[in-house]
FIFI-336249 format. One record per residue (C-alpha): x, y, z; residue number from 1. Coordinates in steps of 0.001 Angstrom, whole numbers, padded with zeros to 6 digits, m for minus. Each point is the difference from the previous one (the first is absolute). Layout:
// residues N
<rec xx="X" yy="Y" zz="Z" nr="NUM"/>
...
// end
This chain:
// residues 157
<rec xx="027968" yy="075552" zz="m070936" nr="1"/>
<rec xx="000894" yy="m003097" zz="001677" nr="2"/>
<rec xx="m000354" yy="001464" zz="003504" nr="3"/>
<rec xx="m003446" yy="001670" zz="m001235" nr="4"/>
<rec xx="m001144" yy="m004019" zz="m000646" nr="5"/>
<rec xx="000665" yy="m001219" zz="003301" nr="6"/>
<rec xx="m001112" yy="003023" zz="001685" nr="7"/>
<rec xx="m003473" yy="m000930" zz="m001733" nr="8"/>
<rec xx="000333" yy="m003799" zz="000356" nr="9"/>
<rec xx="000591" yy="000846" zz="004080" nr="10"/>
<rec xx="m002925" yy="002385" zz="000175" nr="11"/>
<rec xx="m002195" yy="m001991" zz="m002233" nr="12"/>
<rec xx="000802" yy="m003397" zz="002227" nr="13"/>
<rec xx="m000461" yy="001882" zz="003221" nr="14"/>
<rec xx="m003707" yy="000626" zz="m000975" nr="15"/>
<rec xx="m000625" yy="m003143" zz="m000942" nr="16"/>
<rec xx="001515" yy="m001328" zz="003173" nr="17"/>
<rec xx="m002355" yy="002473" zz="001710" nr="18"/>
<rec xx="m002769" yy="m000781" zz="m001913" nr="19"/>
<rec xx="000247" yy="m003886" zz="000843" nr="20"/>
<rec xx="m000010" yy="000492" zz="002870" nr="21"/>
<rec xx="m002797" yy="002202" zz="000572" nr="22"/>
<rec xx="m002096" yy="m002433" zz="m001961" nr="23"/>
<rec xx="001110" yy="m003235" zz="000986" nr="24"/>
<rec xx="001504" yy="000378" zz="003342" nr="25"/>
<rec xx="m002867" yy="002781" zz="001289" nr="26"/>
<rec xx="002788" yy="002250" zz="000773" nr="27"/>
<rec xx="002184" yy="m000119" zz="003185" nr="28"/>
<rec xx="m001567" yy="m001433" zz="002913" nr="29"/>
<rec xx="m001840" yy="003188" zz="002333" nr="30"/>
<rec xx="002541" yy="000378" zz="003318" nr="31"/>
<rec xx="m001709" yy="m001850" zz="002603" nr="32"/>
<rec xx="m000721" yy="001938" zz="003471" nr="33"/>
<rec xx="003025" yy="m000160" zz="002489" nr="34"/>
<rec xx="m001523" yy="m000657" zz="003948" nr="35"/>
<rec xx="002299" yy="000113" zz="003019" nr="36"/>
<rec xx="m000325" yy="m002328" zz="002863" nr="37"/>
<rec xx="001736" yy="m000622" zz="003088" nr="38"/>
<rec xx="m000103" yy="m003865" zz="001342" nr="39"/>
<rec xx="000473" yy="m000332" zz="003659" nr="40"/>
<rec xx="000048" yy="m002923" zz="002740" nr="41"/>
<rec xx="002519" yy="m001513" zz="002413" nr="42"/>
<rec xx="003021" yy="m001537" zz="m000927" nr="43"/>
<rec xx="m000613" yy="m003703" zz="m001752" nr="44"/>
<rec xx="m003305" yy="000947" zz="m001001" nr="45"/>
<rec xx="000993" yy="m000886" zz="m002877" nr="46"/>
<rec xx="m000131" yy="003514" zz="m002390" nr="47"/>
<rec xx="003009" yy="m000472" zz="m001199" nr="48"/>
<rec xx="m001322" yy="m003306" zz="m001938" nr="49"/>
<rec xx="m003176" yy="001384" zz="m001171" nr="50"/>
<rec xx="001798" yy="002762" zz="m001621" nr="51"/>
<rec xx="002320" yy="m002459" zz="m001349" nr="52"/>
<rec xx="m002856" yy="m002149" zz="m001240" nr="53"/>
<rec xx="m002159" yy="002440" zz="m001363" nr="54"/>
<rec xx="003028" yy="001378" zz="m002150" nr="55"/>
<rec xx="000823" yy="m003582" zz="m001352" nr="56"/>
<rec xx="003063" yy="000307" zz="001960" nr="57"/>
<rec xx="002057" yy="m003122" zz="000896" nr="58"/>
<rec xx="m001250" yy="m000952" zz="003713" nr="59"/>
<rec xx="003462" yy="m001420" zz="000619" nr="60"/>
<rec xx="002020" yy="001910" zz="002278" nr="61"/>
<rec xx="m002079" yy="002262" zz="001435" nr="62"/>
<rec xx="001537" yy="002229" zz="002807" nr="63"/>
<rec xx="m001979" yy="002195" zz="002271" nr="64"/>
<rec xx="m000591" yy="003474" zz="m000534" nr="65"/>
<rec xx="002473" yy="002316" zz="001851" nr="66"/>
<rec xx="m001679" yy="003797" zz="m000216" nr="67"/>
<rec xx="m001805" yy="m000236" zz="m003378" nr="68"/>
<rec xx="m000066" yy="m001021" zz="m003733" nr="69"/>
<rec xx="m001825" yy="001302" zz="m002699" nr="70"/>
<rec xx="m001727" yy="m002464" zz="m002499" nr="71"/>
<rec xx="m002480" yy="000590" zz="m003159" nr="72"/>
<rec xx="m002314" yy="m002640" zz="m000501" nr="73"/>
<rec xx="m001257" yy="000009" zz="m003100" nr="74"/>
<rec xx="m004096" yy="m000982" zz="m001309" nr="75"/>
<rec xx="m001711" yy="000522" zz="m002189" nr="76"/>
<rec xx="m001483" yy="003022" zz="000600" nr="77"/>
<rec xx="001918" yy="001794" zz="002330" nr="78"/>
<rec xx="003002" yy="000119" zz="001537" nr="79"/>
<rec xx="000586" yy="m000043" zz="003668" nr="80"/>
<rec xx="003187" yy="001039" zz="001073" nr="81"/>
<rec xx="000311" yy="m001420" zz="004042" nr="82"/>
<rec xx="002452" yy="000831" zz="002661" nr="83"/>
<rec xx="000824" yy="m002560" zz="002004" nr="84"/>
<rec xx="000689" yy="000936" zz="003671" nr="85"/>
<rec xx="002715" yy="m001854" zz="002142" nr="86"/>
<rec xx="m002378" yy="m001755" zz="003152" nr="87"/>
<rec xx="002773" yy="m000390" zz="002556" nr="88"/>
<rec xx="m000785" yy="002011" zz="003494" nr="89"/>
<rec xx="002907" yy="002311" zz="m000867" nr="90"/>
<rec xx="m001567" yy="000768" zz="m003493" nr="91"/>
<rec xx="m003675" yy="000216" zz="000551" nr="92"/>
<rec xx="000565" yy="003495" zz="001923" nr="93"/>
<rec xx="000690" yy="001605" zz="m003477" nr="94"/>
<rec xx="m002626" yy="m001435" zz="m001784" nr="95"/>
<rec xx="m002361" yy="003375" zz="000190" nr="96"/>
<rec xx="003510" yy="002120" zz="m001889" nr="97"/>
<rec xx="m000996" yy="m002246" zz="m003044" nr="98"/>
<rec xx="m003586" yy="000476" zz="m000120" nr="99"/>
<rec xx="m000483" yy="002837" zz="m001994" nr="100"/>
<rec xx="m001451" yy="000026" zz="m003285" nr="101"/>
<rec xx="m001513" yy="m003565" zz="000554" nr="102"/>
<rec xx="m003363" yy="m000587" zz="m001719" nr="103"/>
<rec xx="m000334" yy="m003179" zz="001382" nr="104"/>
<rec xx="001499" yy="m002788" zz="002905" nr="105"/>
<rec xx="000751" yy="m003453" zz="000181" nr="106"/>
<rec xx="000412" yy="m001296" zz="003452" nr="107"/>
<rec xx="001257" yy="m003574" zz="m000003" nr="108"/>
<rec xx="m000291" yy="m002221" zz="003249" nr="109"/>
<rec xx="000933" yy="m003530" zz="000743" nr="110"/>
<rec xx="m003228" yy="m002112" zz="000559" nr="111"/>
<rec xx="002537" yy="m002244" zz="001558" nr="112"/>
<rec xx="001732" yy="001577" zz="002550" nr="113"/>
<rec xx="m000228" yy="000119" zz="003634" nr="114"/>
<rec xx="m002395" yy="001766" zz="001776" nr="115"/>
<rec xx="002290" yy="002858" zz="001240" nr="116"/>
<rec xx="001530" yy="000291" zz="m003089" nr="117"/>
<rec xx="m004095" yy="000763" zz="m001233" nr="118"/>
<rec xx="m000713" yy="002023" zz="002494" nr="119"/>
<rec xx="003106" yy="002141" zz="m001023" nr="120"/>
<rec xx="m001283" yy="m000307" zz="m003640" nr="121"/>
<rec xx="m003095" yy="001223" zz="001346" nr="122"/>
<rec xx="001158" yy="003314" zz="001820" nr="123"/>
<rec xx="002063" yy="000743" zz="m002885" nr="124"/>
<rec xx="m002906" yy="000165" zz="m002649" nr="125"/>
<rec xx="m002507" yy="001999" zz="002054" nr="126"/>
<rec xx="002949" yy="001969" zz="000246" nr="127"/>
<rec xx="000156" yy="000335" zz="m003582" nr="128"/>
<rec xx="m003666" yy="000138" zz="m000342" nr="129"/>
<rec xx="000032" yy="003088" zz="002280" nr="130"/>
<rec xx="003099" yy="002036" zz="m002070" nr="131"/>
<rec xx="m001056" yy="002796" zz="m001024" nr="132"/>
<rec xx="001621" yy="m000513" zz="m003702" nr="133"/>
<rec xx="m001691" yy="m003293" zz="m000060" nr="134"/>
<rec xx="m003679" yy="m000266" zz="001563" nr="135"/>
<rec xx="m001901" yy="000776" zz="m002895" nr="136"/>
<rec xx="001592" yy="m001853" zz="m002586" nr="137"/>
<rec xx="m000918" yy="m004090" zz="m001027" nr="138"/>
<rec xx="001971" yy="m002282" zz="001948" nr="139"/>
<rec xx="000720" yy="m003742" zz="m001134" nr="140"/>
<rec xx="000314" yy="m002217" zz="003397" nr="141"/>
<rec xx="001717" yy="m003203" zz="m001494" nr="142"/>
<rec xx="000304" yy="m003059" zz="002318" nr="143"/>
<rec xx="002570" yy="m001679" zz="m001286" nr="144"/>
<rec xx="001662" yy="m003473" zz="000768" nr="145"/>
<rec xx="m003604" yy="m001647" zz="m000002" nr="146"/>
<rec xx="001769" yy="m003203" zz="m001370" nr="147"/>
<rec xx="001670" yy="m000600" zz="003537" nr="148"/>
<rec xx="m001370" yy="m002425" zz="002178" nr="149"/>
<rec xx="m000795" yy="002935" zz="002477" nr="150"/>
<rec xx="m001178" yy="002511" zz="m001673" nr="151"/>
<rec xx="m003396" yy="001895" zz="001107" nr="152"/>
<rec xx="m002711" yy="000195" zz="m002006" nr="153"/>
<rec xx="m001252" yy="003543" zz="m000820" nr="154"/>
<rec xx="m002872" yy="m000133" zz="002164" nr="155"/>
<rec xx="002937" yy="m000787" zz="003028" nr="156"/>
<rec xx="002155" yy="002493" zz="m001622" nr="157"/>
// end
């Protein structure tokens, strides 16, 4: 009889538990929408530290990307899980194996940098722009480091 009480007392609790929560807490939260993105640019761009940033990582100790990481960044609304690309010469002749299933791109470039170093930025994202995997979907064109001294404005970018 004793086992028959707390057999009751469990079920009966695990409504009730159920029942808050479906009043007071609106149920679990709906799953929000998963979106995957590549992010692209030369080496010290400076994608490494957005992704860092925009995760609430710590900004300290930041190495550049060698191949590719992986990182969710969580809002609101969505979640955007981005693949960072490696920028270095040897690297960026890969970049099109890691393109599929992207629904979105970030290309990051160096408002700062030297002008060969944009004109190689440049190449590199009508490149991208012409992929086959990647010309119709949004891209993101971030110029980055605009709190250097010589950083371009977006018109010069």
């Amino acid at each position: 009889q004793k086992r028959k009480l707390t057999s009751s007392f469990c079920f009966c609790f695990a409504l009730s538990w159920q029942c808050f929560r479906a009043l007071c807490c609106k149920g679990p939260p709906p799953p929000r929408p998963e979106y995957d993105l590549v992010c692209i640019g030369l080496s010290g761009s400076g994608k490494t530290s957005l992704l860092s940033q925009l995760c609430s990582e710590s900004a300290e100790n930041i190495v550049s990307t060698t191949g590719f990481s992986i990182k969710a960044v969580p809002f609101q609304n969505a979640i955007l899980n981005v693949k960072e690309l490696g920028g270095a010469d040897n690297i960026r002749k890969y970049w099109s194996r890691y393109y599929q299933g992207s629904q979105g791109v970030i290309f990051v470039l160096d408002s700062a940098s030297s002008e060969d170093d944009l004109e190689t930025a440049r190449n590199e994202l009508h490149s991208a722009l012409q992929h086959p995997q990647l010309c119709t979907l949004p891209f993101l064109i971030l110029a980055n480091h605009q709190d250097k001294p010589a950083a371009r404005s977006v018109q010069e970018v």
